[in-house]
MIKESE-413450 format. One record per residue (C-alpha): residue number from 1; residue in one letter; x, y, z. Coordinates in Angstrom, 2 decimals. Layout:
<pts>
 kekol markol    east   north      up
   NUM      a       X       Y       Z
...
</pts>
This chain:
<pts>
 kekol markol    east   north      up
     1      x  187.90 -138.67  121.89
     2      x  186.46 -135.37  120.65
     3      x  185.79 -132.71  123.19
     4      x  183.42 -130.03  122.12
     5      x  182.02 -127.26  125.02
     6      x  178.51 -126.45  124.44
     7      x  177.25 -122.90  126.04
     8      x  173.42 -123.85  126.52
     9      x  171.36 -120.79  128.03
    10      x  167.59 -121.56  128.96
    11      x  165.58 -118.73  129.39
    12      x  162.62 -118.27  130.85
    13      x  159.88 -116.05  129.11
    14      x  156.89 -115.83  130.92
    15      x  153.57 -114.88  128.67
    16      x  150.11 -113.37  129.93
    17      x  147.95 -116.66  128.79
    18      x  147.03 -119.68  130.67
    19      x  149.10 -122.79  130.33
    20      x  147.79 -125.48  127.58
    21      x  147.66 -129.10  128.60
    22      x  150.02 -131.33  126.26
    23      x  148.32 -133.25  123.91
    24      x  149.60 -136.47  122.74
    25      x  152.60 -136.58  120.37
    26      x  155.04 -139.22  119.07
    27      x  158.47 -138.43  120.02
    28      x  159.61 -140.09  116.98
    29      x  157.65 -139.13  113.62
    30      x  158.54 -137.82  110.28
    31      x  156.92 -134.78  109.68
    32      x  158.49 -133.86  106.21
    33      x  157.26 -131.66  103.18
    34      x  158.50 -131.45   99.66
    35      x  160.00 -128.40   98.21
    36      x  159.67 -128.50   94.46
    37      x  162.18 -126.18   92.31
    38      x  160.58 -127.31   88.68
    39      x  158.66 -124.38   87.04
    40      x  159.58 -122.51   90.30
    41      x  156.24 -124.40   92.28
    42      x  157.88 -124.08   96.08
    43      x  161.25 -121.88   95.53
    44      x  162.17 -119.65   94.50
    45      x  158.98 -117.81   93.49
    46      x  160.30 -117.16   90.17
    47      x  163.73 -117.37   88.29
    48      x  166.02 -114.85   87.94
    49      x  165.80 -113.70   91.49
    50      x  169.01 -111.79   92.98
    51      x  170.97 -114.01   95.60
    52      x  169.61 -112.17   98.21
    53      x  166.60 -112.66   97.54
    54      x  166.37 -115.88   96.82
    55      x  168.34 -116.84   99.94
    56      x  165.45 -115.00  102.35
    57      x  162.50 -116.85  100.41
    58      x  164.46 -120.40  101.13
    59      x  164.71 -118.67  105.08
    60      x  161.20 -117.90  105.05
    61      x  160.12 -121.11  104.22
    62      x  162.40 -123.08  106.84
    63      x  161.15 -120.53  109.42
    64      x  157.24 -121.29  108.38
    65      x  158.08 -125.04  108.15
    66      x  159.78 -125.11  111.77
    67      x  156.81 -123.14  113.25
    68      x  154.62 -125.77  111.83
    69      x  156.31 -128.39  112.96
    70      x  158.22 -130.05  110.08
    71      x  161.47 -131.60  110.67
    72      x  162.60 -132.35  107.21
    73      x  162.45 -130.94  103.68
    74      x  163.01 -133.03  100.56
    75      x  164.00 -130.21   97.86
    76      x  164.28 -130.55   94.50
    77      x  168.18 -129.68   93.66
    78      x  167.80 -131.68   90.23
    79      x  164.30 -131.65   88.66
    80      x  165.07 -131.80   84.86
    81      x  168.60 -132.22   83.79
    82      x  169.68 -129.59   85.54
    83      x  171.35 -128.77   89.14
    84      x  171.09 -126.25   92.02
    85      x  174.34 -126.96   92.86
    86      x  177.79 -126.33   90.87
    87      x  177.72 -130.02   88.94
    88      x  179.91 -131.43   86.55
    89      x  177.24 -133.85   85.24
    90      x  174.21 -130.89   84.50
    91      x  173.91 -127.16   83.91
    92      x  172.51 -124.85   86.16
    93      x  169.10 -124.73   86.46
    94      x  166.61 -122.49   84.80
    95      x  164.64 -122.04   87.57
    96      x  167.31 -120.32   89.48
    97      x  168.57 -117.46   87.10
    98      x  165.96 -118.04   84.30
    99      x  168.35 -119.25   81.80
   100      x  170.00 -123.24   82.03
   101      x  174.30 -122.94   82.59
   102      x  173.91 -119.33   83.80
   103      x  175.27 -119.51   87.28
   104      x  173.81 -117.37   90.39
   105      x  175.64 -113.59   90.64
   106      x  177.09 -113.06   92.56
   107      x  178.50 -116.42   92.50
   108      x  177.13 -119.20   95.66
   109      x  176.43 -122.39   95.92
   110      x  172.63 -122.82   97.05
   111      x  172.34 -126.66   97.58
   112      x  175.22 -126.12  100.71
   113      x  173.30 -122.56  101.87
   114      x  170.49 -124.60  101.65
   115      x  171.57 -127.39  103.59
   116      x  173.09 -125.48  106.43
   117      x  169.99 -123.13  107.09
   118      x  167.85 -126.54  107.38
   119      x  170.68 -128.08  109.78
   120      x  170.58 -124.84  111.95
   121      x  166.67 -125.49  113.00
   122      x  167.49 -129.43  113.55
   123      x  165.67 -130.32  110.02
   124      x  166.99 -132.44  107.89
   125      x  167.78 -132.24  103.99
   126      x  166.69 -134.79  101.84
   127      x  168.16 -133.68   98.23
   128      x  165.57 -134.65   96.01
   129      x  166.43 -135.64   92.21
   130      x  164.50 -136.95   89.39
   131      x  166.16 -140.08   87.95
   132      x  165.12 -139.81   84.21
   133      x  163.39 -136.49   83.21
   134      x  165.77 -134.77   81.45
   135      x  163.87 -131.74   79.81
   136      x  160.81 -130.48   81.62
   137      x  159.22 -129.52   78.00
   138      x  160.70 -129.42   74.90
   139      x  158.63 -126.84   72.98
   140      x  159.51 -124.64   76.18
   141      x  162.57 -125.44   78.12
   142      x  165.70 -123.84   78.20
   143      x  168.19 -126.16   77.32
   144      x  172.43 -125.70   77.75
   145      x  174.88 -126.48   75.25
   146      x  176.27 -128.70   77.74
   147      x  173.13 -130.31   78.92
   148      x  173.59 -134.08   78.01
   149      x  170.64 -134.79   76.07
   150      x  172.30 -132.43   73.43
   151      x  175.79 -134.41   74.08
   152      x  174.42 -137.87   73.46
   153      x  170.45 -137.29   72.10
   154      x  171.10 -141.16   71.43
   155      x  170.40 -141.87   75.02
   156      x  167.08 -140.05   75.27
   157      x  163.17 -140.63   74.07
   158      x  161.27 -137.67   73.68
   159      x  157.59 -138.82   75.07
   160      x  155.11 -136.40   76.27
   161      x  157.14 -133.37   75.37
   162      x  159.77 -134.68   77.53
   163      x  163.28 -135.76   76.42
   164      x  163.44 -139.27   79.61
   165      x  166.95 -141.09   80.01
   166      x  166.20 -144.30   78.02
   167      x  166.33 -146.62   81.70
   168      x  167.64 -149.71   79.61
   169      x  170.85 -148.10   78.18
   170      x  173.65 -148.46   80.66
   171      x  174.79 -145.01   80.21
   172      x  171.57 -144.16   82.01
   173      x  172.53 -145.60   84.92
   174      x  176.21 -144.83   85.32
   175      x  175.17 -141.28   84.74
   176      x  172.42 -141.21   87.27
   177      x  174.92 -143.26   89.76
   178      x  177.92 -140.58   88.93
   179      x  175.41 -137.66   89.39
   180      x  174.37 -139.35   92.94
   181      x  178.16 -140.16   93.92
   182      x  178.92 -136.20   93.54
   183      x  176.13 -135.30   95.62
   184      x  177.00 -137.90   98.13
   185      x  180.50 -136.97   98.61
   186      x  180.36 -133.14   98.25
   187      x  177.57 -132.46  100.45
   188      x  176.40 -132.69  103.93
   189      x  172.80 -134.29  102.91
   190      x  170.72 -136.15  105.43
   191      x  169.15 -138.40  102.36
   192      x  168.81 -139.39   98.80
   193      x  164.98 -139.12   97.69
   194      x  163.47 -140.52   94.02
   195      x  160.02 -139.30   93.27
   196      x  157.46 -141.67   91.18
   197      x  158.88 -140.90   87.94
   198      x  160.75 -143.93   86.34
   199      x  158.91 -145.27   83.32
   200      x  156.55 -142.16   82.14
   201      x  152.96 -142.41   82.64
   202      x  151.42 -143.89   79.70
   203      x  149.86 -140.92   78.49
   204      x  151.04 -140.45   75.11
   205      x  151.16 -144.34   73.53
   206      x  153.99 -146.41   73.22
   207      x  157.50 -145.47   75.02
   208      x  160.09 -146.39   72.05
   209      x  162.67 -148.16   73.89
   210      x  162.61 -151.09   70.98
   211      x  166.42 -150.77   69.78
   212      x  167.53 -150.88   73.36
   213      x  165.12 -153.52   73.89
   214      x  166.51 -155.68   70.94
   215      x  170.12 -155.13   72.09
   216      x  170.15 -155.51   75.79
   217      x  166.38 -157.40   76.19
   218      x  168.70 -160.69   76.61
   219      x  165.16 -162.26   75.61
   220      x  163.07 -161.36   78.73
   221      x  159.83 -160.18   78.54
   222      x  159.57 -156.70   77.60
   223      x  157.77 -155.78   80.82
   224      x  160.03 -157.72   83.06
   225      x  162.81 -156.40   81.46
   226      x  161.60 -152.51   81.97
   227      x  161.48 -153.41   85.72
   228      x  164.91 -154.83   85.55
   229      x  166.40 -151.62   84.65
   230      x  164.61 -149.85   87.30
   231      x  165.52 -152.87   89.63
   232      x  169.41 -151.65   88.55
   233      x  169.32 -148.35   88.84
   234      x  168.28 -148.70   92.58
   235      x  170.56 -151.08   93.50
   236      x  173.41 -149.30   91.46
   237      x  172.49 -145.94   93.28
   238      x  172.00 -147.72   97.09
   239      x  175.25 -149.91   96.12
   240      x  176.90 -146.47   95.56
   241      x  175.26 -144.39   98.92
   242      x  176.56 -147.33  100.80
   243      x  180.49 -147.01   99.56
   244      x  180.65 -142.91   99.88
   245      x  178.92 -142.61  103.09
   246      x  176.57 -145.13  104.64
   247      x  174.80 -142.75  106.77
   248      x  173.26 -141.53  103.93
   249      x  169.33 -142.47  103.73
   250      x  167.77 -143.39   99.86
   251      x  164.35 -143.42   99.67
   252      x  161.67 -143.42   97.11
   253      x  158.18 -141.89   96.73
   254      x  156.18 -143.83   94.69
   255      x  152.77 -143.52   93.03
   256      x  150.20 -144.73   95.54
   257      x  149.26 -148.13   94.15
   258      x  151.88 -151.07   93.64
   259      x  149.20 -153.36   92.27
   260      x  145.65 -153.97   91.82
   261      x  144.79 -157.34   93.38
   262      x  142.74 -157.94   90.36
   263      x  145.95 -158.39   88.87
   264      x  147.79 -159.77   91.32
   265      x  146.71 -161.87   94.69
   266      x  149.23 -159.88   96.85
   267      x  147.55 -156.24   95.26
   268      x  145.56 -154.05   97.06
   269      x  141.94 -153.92   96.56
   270      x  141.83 -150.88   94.92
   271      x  141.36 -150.01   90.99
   272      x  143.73 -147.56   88.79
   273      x  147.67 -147.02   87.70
   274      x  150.24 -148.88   89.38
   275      x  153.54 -148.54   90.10
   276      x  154.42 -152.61   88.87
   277      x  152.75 -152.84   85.43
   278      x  152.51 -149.03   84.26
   279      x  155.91 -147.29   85.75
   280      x  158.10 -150.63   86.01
   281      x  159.00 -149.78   89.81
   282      x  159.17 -153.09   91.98
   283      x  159.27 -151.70   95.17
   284      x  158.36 -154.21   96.97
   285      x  161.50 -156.17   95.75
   286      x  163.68 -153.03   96.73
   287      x  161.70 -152.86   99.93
   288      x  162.58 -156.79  100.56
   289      x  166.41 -156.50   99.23
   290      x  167.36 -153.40  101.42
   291      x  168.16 -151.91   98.56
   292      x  165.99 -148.30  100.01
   293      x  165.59 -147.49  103.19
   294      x  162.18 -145.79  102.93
   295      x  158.70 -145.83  101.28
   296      x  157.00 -143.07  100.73
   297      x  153.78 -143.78   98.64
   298      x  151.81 -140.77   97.82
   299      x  148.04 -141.40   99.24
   300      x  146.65 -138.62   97.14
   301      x  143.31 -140.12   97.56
   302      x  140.98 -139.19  100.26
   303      x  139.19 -141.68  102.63
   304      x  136.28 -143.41  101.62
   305      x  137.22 -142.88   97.87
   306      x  135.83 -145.98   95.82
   307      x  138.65 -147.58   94.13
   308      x  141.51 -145.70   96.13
   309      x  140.29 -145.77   99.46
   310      x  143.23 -144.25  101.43
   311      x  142.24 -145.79  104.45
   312      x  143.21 -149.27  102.20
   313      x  146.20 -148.01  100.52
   314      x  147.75 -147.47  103.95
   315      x  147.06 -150.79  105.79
   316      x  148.05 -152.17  102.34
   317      x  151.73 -150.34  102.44
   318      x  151.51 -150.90  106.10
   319      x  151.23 -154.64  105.74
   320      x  154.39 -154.43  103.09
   321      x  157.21 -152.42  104.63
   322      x  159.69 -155.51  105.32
   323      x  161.31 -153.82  108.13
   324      x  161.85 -150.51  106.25
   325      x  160.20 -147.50  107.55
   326      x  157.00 -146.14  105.57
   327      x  156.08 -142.45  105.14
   328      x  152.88 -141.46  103.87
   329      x  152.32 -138.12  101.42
   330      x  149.32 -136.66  101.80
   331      x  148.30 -134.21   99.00
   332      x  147.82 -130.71  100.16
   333      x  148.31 -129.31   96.76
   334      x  145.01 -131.28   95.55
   335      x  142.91 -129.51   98.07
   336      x  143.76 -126.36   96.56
   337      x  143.93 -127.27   92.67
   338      x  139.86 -128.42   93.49
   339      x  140.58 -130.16   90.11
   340      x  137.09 -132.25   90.59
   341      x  133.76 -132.34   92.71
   342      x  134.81 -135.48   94.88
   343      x  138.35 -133.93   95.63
   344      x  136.32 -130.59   96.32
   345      x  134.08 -132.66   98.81
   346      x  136.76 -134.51  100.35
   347      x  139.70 -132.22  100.72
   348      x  137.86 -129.00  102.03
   349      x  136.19 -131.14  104.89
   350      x  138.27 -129.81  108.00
   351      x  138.70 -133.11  109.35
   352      x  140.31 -134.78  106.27
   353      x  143.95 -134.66  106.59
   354      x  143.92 -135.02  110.65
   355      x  141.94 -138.20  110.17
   356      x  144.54 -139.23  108.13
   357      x  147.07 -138.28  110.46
   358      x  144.86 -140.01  112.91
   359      x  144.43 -143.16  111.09
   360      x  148.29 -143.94  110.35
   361      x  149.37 -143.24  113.88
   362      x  147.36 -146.40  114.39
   363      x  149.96 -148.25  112.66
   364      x  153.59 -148.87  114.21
   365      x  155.46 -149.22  110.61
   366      x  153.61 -145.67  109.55
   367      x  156.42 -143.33  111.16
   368      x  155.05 -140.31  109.65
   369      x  153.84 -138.21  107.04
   370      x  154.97 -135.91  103.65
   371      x  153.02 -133.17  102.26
   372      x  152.64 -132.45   98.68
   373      x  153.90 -129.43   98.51
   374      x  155.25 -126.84  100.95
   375      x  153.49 -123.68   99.32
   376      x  150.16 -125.74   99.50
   377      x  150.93 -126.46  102.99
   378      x  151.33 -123.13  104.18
   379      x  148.38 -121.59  102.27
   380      x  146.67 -123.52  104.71
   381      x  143.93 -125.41  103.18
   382      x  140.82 -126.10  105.53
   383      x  143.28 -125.01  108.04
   384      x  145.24 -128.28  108.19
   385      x  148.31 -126.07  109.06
   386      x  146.70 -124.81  111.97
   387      x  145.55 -127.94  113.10
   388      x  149.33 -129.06  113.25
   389      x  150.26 -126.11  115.00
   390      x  147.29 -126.38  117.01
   391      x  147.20 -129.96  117.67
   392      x  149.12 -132.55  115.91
   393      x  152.49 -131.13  115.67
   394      x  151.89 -129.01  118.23
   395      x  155.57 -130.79  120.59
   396      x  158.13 -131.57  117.67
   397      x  159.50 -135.17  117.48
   398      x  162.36 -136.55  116.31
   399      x  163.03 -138.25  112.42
   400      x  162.90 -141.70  113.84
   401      x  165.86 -143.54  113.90
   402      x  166.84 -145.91  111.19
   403      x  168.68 -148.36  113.50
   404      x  170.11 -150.46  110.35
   405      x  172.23 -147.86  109.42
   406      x  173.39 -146.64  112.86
   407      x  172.67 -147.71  116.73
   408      x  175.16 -146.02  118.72
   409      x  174.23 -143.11  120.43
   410      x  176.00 -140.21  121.79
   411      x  177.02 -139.38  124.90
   412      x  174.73 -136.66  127.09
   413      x  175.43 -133.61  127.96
   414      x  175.98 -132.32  131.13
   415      x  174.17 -129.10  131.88
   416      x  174.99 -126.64  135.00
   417      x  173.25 -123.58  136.78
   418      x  175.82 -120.51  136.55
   419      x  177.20 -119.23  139.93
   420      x  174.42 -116.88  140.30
   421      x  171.89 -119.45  140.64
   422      x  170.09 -117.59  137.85
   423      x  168.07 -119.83  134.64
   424      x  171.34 -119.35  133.08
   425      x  172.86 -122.82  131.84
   426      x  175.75 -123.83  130.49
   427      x  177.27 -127.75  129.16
   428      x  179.80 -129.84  128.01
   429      x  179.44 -132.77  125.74
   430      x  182.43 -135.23  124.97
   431      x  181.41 -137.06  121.74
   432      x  182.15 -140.27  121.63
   433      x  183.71 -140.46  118.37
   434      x  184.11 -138.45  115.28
   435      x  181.63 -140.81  113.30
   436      x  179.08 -139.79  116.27
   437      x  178.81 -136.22  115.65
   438      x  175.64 -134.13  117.46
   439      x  173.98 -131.92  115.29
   440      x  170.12 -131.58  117.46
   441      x  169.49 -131.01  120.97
   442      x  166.33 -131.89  122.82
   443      x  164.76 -129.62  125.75
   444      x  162.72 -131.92  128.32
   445      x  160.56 -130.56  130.66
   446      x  158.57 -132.09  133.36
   447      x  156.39 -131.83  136.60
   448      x  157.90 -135.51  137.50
   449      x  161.66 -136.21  136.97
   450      x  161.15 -139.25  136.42
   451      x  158.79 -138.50  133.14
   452      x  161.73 -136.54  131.68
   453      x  162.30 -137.90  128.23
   454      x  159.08 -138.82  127.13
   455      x  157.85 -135.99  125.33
   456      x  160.50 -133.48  123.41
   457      x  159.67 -129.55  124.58
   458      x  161.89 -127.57  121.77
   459      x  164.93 -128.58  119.41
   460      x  167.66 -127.06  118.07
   461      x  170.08 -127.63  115.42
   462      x  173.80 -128.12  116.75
   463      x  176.86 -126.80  114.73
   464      x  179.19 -129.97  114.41
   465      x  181.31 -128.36  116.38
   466      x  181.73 -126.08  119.12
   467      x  178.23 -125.56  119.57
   468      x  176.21 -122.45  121.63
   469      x  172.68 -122.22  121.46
   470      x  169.29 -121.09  124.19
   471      x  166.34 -122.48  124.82
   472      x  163.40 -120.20  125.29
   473      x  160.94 -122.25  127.92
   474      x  157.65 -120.66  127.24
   475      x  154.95 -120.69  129.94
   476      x  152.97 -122.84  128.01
   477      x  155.32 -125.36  128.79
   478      x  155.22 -125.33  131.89
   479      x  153.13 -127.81  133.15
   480      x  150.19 -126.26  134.86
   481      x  149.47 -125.67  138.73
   482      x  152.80 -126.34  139.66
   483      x  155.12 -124.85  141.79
   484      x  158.30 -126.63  140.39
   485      x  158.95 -128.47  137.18
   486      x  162.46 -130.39  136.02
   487      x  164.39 -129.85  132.68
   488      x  166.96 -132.30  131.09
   489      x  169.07 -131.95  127.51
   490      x  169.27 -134.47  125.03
   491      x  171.79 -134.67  122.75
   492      x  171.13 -136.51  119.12
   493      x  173.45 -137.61  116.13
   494      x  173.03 -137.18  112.48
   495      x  170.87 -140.80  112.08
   496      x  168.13 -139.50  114.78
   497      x  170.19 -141.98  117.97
   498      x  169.64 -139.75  121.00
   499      x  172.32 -139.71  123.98
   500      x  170.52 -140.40  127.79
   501      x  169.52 -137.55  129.93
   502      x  171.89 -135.11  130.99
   503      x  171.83 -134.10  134.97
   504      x  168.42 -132.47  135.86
   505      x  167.61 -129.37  136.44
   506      x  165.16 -127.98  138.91
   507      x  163.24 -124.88  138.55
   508      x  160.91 -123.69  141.58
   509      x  158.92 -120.49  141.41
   510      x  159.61 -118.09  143.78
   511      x  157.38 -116.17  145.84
   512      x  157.37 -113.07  143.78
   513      x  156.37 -115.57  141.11
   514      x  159.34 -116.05  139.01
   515      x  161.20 -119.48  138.38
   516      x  164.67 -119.87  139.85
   517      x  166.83 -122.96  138.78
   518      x  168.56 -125.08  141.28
   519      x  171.17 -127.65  140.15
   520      x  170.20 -131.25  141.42
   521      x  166.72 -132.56  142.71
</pts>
């Protein structure tokens, strides 16, 4: 039995605007955006930055992203070959300090600065790695001495300009596994996220995979055995997760479509590329062997759209989850790039992206949404970031819980008034075990105590540790035309399991019109 004090402090800061109603909010709901690293799209804005000032753009952008309500970033720490992160698998990456090997200067490590500024505003850090692309271009990239594809070219097709891990040589997937493992055991990462990238598109005719084909094809069918290798890297990488540290998440984000159901009876009815017959990914047979934890198709398709009607991609993925949870990505970026009329139309109507909100809050399996990218997202497109502020993300919510990998929850705080009878709080919290550790607490506020829990007011990273931190209860959260309201503290563990209430705190307001705190109700 761990004992770790907490100092909690909740102020109150009274503002000269009327109170706002709450608006419904799902306490649980991922609310995640990617970060993309490769030609420097999210962070940082361009390579060869100094330290310093690469560490306040990442700062900026976790400070933006918790004002808009996001409570996780997926970030690219390996988007060609190369690493944000000291690795002894790739070279530093060019998009850091411009050239691939050359290592930040003054020398830190930005995957762990990284991780700990995300963990300090209660958002979690997906590290985000792309299994196969190995050189971004190869008229253009910067490539190491020690990158691997000029170790052992044998293992690589150039296609598209790109040099892509050949995924039917087994060196391709112990070296994706071993660059996983390192990650997993060096680093305090929340999950393991693939993007749709396994086979390339088939943009640029035939992928030549024949030698490995007539050496390790073990006479399948070519296309079943291309899936096969896809089906072992997964399992190879979850198998892997699963020994190092089990309370590591592994999801994917795959293209939108799995299959036509011209092609297939259990398709969707929807026309176009597919992740089955064009990339080689069978989700739906990681989905039904447990072998990911997550979906998270990217809907870049508006609603209505003939032929990739969101609004059937997502009862589609909906329908196909097998007990996994399913996150949708919604493309910000494409209402920006304006790339054609229709997206023009679609993605510059206001009400676009909150109807899709809208529509997968319908279904229980959708817990939540990703936005493609982060930039996009904050440019604020047809206001969509406002409307989150505004509106949908306007309480935060919790990552929901995955409660295959954990179920046990920690144990509550308790929470105390300070001798002066002032708003001034402080706790204690004995954890229940080391593998329990709190790293978010939750700030409930009520009119009715016995409503406390419903709906999350504010949260805030913990420290793993010996943890202080304040809560800042703005008027608007006070519930309107009261004269007394209740608070409570939550604490919550690294899988999203949140402890019971602590004891409850009463605050009445005075007659000079400020709120005093009494302990008990």
């Amino acid at each position: 039995m761990k004992i770790c004090k907490i100092s909690l402090s909740i102020l109150l800061v009274i503002f000269f605007h009327n109170a706002q109603s709450q608006s419904y909010s799902p306490k649980y709901e991922m609310r995640g955006a990617w970060i993309a690293t490769v030609v420097n799209l999210d962070w940082p804005s361009k390579p060869g930055l100094s330290v310093t000032q690469q560490k306040q753009e990442f700062i900026d952008i976790l400070n933006k992203d918790k004002q808009t309500g996001i409570n996780a970033v997926f970030v690219q720490i390996r988007p060609s070959g190369d690493a944000f992160y000291p690795s002894q698998y790739d070279p530093w990456s060019e998009y850091l300090t411009g050239r691939q090997g050359q290592a930040p200067v003054p020398f830190y490590d930005p995957l762990k600065f990284m991780i700990d500024e995300a963990h300090k505003r209660g958002i979690e850090f997906h590290a985000w790695i792309n299994p196969y692309r190995m050189v971004f271009n190869t008229a253009t990239s910067s490539v190491a001495a020690n990158n691997i594809t000029r170790l052992h070219p044998e293992w690589f097709v150039t296609y598209d300009h790109k040099k892509i891990f050949n995924p039917g040589l087994p060196q391709s997937v112990d070296y994706l596994v071993g660059v996983v493992s390192d990650i997993a055991l060096r680093y305090d990462i929340d999950g393991i996220h693939f993007d749709d990238y396994f086979y390339p598109y088939p943009t640029a005719g035939h992928f030549n995979d024949d030698a490995a084909y007539r050496q390790y094809g073990r006479g399948m069918d070519l296309d079943d055995w291309r899936r096969s290798n896809c089906d072992s890297a997964i399992k190879k990488v979850h198998d892997a997760i699963l020994r190092i540290n089990p309370m590591i998440k592994f999801g994917v984000s795959p293209f939108g479509i799995y299959q036509n159901k011209y092609q297939d009876s259990e398709g969707s009815d929807t026309r176009g590329t597919t992740n089955y017959h064009d990339l080689y990914a069978n989700i739906l047979l990681w989905l039904k062997k447990g072998w990911i934890d997550y979906v998270a198709p990217q809907l870049y398709w508006p609603i209505g759209k003939q032929g990739q009607d969101y609004r059937i991609l997502l009862d589609w993925w909906a329908k196909h989850t097998y007990g996994k949870d399913l996150y949708i990505g919604h493309p910000i970026a494409y209402g920006i790039r304006q790339n054609t009329d229709e997206y023009v139309t679609a993605f510059s109507n206001p009400n676009e992206y909150p109807d899709e909100i809208k529509l997968l809050r319908q279904y229980p399996q959708a817990k939540g949404s990703v936005f493609w990218n982060n930039k996009s997202l904050l440019l604020n497109p047809s206001g969509i970031r406002d409307s989150l502020i505004n509106n949908y993300f306007k309480y935060p919510a919790l990552v929901p819980p995955m409660k295959w990998i954990d179920n046990n929850p920690p144990q509550a705080p308790e929470i105390w008034l300070s001798s002066n009878g002032s708003s001034q709080v402080q706790g204690s919290l004995d954890e229940i075990s080391q593998s329990e550790i709190v790293n978010k607490y939750v700030l409930y506020i009520s009119q009715d105590a016995a409503t406390l829990g419903r709906q999350p007011i504010q949260i805030t990273g913990g420290d793993n540790g010996i943890n202080k931190f304040a809560f800042t209860i703005l008027q608007q959260n006070i519930p309107q035309g009261t004269d007394q309201f209740f608070a409570a503290v939550t604490s919550v563990d690294k899988e999203n399991n949140e402890s019971g209430l602590s004891n409850i705190i009463r605050f009445r307001k005075m007659p000079n019109g400020q709120w005093r705190g009494f302990s008990g109700h």
